[in-house]
GUTOR-489357 format. One record per atom (N, C-alpha, C): z, x, y. Coordinates in steps of 0.2 Angstrom, whole numbers, padded with zeros to 4 digits, always signed. Atoms other than C-alpha are relative to their C-alpha. Example, Ala and Ser with C-alpha at 12.3 -4.5 7.8 and 13.67 -1.06 7.14 Angstrom:
# residues 2
+0000+0004-0006 +0039+0062-0022 +0000+0004+0006 -0001-0004-0006 +0036+0068-0005 +0003-0004+0005 
This chain:
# residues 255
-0002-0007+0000 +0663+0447+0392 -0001+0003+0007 -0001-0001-0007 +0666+0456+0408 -0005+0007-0002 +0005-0007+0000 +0654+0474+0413 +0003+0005-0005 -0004-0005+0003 +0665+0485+0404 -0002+0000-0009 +0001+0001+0009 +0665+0475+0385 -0009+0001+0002 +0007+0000+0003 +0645+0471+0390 -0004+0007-0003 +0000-0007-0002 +0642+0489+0393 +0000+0004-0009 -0001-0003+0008 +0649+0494+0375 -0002-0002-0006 +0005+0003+0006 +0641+0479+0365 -0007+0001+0000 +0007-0002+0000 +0624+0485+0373 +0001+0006-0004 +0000-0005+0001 +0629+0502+0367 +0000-0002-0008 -0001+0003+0008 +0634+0495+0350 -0006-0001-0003 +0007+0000+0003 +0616+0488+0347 -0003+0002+0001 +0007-0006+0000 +0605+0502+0354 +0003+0003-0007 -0002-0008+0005 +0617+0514+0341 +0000-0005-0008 +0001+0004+0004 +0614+0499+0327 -0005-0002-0003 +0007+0002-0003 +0597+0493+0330 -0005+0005+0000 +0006-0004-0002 +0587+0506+0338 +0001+0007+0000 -0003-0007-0001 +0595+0523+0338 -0004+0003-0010 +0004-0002+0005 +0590+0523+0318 -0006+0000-0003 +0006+0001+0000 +0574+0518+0320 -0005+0005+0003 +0007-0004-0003 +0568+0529+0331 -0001+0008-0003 -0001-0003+0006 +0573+0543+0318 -0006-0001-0004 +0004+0001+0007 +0564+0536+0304 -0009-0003+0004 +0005+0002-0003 +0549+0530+0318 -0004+0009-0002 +0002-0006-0003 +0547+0547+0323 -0004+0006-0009 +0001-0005+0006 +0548+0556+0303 -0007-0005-0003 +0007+0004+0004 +0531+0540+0299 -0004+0004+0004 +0008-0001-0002 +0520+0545+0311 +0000+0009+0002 +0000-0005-0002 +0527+0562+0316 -0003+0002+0009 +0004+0000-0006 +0513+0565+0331 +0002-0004+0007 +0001+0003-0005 +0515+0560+0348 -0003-0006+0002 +0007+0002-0003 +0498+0557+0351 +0000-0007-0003 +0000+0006+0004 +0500+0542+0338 +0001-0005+0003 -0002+0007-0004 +0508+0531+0349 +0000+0001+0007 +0002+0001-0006 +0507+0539+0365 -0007-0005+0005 +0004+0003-0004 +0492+0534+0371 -0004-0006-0003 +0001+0009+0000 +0487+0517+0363 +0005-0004+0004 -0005+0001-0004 +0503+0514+0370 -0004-0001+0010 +0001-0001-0006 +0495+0521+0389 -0005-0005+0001 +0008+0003-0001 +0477+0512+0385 +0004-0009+0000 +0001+0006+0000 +0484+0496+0381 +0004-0004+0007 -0006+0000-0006 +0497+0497+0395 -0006-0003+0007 +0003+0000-0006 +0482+0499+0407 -0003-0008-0001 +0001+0008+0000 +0474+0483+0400 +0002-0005+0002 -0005+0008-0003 +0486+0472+0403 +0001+0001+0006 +0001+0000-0007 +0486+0479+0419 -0005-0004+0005 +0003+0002-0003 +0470+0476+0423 +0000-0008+0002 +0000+0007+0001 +0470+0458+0416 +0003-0003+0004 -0002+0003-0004 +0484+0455+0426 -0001-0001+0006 +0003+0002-0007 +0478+0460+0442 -0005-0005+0003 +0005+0004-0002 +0463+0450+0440 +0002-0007+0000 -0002+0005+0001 +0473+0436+0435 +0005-0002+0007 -0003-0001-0005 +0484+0438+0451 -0004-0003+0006 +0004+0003-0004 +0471+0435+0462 -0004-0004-0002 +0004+0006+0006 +0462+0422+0453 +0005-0006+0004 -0003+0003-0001 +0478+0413+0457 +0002+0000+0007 +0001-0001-0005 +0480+0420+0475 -0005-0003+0004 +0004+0001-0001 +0464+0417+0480 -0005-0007-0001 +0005+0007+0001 +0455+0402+0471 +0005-0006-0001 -0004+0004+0001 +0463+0385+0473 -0001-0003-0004 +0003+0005+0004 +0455+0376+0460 -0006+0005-0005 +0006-0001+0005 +0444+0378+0445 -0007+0002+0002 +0008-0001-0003 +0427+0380+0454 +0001+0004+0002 -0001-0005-0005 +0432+0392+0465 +0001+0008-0007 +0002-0006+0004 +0438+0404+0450 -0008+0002-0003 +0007-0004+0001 +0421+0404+0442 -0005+0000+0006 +0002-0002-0004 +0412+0405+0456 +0000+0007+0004 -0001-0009-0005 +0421+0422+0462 -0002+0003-0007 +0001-0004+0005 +0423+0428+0444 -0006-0001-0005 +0004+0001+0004 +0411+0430+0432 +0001-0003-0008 -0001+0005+0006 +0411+0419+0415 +0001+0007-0004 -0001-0004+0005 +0408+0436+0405 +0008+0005+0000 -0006-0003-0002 +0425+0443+0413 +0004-0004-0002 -0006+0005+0000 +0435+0426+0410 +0002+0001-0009 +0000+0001+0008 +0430+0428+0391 +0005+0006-0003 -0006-0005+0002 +0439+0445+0389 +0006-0001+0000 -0006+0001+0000 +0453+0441+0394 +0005-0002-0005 -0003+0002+0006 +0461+0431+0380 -0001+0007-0004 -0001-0005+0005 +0456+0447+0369 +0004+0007+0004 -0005-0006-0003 +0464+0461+0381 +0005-0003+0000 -0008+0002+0001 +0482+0450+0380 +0001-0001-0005 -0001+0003+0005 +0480+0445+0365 +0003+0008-0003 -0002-0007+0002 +0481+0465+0359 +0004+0002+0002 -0004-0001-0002 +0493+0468+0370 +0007-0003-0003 -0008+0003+0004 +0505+0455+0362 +0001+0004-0006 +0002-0001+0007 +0499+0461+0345 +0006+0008+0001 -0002-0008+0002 +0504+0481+0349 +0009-0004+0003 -0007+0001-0003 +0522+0471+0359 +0003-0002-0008 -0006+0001+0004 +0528+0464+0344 -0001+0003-0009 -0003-0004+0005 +0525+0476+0332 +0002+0006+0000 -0006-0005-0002 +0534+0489+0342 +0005-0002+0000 -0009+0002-0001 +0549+0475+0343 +0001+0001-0007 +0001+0002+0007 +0547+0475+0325 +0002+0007-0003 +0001-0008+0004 +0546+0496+0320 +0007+0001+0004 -0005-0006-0004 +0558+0501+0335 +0008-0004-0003 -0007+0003+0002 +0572+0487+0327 +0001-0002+0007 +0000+0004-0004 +0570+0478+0344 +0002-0007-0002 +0000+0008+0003 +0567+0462+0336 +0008-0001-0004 -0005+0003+0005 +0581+0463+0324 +0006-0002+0005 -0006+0001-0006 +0594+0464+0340 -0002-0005+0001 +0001+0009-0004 +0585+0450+0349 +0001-0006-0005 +0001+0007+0005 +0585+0439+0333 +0008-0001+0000 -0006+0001+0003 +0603+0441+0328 +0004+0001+0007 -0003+0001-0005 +0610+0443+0347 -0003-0003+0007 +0002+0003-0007 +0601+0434+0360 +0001-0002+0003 -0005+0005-0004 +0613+0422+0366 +0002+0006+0006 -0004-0007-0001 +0625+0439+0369 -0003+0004+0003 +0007-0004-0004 +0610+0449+0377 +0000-0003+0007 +0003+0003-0009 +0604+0438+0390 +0008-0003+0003 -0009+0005-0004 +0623+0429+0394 +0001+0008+0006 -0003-0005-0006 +0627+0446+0402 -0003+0007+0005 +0002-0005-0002 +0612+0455+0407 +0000-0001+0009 -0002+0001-0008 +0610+0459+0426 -0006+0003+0004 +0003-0003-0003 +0596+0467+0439 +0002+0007-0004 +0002-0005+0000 +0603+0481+0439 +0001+0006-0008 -0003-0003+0008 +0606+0486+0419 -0008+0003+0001 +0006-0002+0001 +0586+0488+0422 -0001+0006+0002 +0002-0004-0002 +0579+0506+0425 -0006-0002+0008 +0005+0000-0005 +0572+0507+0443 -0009-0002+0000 +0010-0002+0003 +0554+0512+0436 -0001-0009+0000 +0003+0007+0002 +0554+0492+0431 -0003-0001+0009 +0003+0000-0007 +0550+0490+0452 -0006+0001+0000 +0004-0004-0001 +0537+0503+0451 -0006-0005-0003 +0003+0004+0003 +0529+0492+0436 -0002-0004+0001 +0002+0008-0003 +0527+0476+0443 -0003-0001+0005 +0005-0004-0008 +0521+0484+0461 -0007+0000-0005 +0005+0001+0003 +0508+0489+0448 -0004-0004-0004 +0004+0004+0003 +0505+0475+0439 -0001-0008+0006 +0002+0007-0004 +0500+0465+0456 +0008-0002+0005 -0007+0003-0001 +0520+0460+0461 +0000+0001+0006 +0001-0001-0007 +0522+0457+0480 +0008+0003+0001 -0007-0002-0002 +0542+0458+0479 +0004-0002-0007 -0003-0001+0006 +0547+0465+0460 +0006-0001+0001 -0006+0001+0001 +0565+0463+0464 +0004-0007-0002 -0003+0006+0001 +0566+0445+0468 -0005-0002-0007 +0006+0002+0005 +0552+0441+0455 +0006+0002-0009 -0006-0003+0004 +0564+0452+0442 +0006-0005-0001 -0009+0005+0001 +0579+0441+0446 -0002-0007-0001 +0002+0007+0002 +0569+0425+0445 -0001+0000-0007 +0000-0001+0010 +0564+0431+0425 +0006-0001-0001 -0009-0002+0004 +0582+0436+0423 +0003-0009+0000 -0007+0005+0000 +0590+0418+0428 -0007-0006-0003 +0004+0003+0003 +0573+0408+0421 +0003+0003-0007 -0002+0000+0006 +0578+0415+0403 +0008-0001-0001 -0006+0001+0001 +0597+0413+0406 -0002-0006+0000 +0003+0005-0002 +0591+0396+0411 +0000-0006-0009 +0002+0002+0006 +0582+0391+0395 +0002+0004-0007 -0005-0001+0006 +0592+0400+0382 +0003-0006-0004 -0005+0007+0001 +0603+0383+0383 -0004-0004-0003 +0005+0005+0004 +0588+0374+0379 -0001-0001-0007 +0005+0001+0004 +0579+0382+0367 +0006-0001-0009 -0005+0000+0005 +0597+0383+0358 +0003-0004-0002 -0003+0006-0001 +0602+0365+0360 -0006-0004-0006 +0006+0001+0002 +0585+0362+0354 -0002+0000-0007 +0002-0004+0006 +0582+0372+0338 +0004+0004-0004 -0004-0006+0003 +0597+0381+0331 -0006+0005-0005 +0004-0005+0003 +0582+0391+0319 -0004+0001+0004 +0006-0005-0005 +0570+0397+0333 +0002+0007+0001 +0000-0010-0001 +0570+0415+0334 -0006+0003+0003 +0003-0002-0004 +0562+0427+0346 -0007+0003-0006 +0004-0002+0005 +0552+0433+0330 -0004-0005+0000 +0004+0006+0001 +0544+0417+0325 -0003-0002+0008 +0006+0004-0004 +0539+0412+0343 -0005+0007+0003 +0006-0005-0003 +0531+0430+0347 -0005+0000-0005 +0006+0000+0004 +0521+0426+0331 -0005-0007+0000 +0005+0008-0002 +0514+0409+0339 -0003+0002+0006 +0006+0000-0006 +0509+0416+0356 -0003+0004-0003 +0006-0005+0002 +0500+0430+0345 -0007-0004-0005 +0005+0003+0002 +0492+0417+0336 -0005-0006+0002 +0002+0003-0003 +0490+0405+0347 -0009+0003+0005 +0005-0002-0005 +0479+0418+0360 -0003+0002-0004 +0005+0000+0006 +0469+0422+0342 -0003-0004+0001 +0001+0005+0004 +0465+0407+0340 -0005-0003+0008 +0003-0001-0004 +0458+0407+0358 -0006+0004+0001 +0006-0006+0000 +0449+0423+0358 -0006-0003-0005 +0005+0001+0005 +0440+0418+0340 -0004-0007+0003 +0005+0007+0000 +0436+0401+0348 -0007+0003+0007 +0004-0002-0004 +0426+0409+0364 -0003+0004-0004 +0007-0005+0003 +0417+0421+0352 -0004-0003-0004 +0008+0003+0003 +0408+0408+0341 -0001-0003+0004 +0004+0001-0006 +0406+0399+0357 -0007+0004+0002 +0006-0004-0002 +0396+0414+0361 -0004-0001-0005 +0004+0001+0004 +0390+0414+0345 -0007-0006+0000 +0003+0007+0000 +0381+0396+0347 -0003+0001+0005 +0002+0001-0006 +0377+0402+0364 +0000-0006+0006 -0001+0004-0004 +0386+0389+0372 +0009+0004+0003 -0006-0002-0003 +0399+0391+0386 +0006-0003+0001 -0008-0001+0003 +0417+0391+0383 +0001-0008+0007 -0001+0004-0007 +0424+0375+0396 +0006+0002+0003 -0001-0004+0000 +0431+0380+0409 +0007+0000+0001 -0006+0002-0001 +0449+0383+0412 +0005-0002+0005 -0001+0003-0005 +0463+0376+0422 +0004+0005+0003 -0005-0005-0006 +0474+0386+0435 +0007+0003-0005 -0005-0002+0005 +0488+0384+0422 +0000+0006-0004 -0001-0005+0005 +0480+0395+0409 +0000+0006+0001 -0001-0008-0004 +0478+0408+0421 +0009+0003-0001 -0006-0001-0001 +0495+0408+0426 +0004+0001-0007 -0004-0001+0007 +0501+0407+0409 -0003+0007-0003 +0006-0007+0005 +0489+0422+0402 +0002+0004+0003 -0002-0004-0004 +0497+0432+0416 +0005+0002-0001 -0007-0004+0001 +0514+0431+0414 -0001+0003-0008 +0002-0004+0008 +0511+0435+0395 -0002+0008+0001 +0001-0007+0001 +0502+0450+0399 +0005+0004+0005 -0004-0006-0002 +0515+0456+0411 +0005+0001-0002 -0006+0000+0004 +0529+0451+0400 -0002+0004-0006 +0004-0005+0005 +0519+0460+0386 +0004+0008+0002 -0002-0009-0006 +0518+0479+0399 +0007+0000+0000 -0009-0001+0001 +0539+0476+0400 +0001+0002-0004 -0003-0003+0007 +0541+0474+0385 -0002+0008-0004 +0003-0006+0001 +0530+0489+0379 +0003+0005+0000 -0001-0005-0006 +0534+0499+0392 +0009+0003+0000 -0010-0004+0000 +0555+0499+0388 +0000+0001-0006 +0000-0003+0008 +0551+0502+0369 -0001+0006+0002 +0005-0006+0000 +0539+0515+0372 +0008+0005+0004 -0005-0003-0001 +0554+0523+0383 +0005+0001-0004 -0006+0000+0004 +0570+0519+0373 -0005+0005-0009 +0000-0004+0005 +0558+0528+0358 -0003+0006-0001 +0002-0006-0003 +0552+0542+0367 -0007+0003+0002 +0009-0001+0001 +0533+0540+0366 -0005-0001+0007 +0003+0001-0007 +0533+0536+0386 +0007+0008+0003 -0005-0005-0006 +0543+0548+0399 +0000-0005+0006 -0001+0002-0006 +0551+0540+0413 +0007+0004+0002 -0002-0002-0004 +0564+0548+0424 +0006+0000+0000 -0006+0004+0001 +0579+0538+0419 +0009+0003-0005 -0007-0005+0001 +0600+0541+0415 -0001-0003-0008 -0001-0001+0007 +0602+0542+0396 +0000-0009-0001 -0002+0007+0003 +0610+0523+0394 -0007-0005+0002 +0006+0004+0000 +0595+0515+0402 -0005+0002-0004 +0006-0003+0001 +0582+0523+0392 +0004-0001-0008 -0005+0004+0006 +0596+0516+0378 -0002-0007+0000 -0003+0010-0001 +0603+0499+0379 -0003-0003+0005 +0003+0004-0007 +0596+0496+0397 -0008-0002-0002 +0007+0001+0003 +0577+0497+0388 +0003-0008-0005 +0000+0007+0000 +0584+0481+0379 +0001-0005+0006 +0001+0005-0007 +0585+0471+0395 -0004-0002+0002 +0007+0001-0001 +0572+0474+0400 -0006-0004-0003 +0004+0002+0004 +0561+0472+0386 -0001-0007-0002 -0001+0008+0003 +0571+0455+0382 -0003-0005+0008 +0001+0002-0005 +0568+0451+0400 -0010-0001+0001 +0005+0000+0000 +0550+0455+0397 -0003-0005-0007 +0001+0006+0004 +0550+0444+0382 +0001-0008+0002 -0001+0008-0002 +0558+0429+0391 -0008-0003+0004 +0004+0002-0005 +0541+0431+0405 -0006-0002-0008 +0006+0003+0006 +0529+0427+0387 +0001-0006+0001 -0002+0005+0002 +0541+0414+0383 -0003-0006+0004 +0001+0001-0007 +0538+0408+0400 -0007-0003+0000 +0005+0001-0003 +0520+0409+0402 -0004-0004-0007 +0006+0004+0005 +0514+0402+0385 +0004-0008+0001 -0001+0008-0001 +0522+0384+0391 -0004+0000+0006 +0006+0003-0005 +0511+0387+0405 -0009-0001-0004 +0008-0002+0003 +0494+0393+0394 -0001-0004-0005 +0000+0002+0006 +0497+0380+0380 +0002-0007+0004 +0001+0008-0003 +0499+0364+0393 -0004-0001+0004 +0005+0000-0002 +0484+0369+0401 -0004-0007+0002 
């Protein structure tokens, strides 16, 4: 389809999908405060996580060298700061009627999204979440899940964006509970590879996107943006911030 139909088929599924949702969001919880700022807190989280994760990757070439800089009681968090992040992303894809679009349209999504459907702010986000050069980093997510769309469609006709966002949530549980009886036993966790960084990272920054264009498309964030982005363009993003999960749990899970 050429910019003009994509343009109207986005419009189609915000005014489908998410436009009634965030109606009937807004009449459950009523309050701002409700989603505001778990939304801000968990936001910062995955910030943190990733910056640390950033330079972990930056800086340590090898295994020895991360724990040696970092501390073991800091490595342990982690898994549970991403893990809550995924947790609150996909039960916002879930309430805001995100999900249902991605499920039943995600060939059609990704086949014709582009740079610049994204709100500007995504720049800003990635600057903050560590990113040296958000634009090019952006356009490589963007043709990384055009990329493997083919795949995972060739692959699995039944895979859906729902079912693998309830494997990386279970998967990074299944992480965090094992470091905590560890602690329980008081024995320590072994230690991880460069991989699991790298994978735990994009997760948590693909988590922040996604959030981050919910939370706008359903009012509970403010950003600065033209009506259609803060629409239809909040699915791009978000799906663009779903493919960098996609992404990062084949890096966290071949560790």
């Amino acid at each position: 389809m050429d910019e003009k139909e994509y343009e109207k088929f986005m419009t189609y599924l915000y005014n489908e999908y998410v436009r009634p949702r965030r109606t009937r969001f807004w009449r459950h919880f009523r309050h701002f405060d409700e989603w505001h700022y778990p939304l801000v807190r968990e936001l910062e989280r995955l910030r943190n996580a990733s910056n640390l994760i950033r330079f972990i990757n930056r800086n340590c070439p090898d295994e020895d060298e991360i724990y040696r800089t970092i501390t073991l009681e800091r490595i342990k968090r982690l898994p549970y700061e991403v893990s809550n992040g995924v947790s609150l992303n996909n039960r916002l894809t879930e309430e805001s009627g995100f999900l249902d679009a991605f499920d039943g349209h995600y060939d059609e999504i990704v086949e014709g999204m582009k740079l610049e459907h994204m709100p500007r702010q995504e720049i800003d986000i990635m600057r903050d979440f560590g990113s040296e050069d958000p634009e090019a980093e952006l356009s490589a997510l963007m043709y990384i899940v055009k990329s493997r769309r083919k795949a995972i469609k060739s692959f699995n006709q039944e895979v859906t964006i729902s079912n693998q966002l309830r494997q990386i949530e279970e998967h990074l549980d299944y992480q965090r509970k094992q470091m905590e009886e560890l602690e329980d036993k008081e024995e320590k966790p072994p230690k991880k590879s460069k991989r699991w960084f790298k994978g735990l990272g994009q997760i948590a920054q693909g988590s922040a996107l996604s959030i981050a264009n919910i939370g706008l498309a359903m009012g509970v964030l403010s950003f600065p943006v033209a009506a259609e982005t803060a629409g239809w363009g909040a699915l791009v993003s978000s799906i663009t911030g779903v493919g960098m999960m996609l992404n990062g749990v084949g890096e966290f899970r071949g560790e």
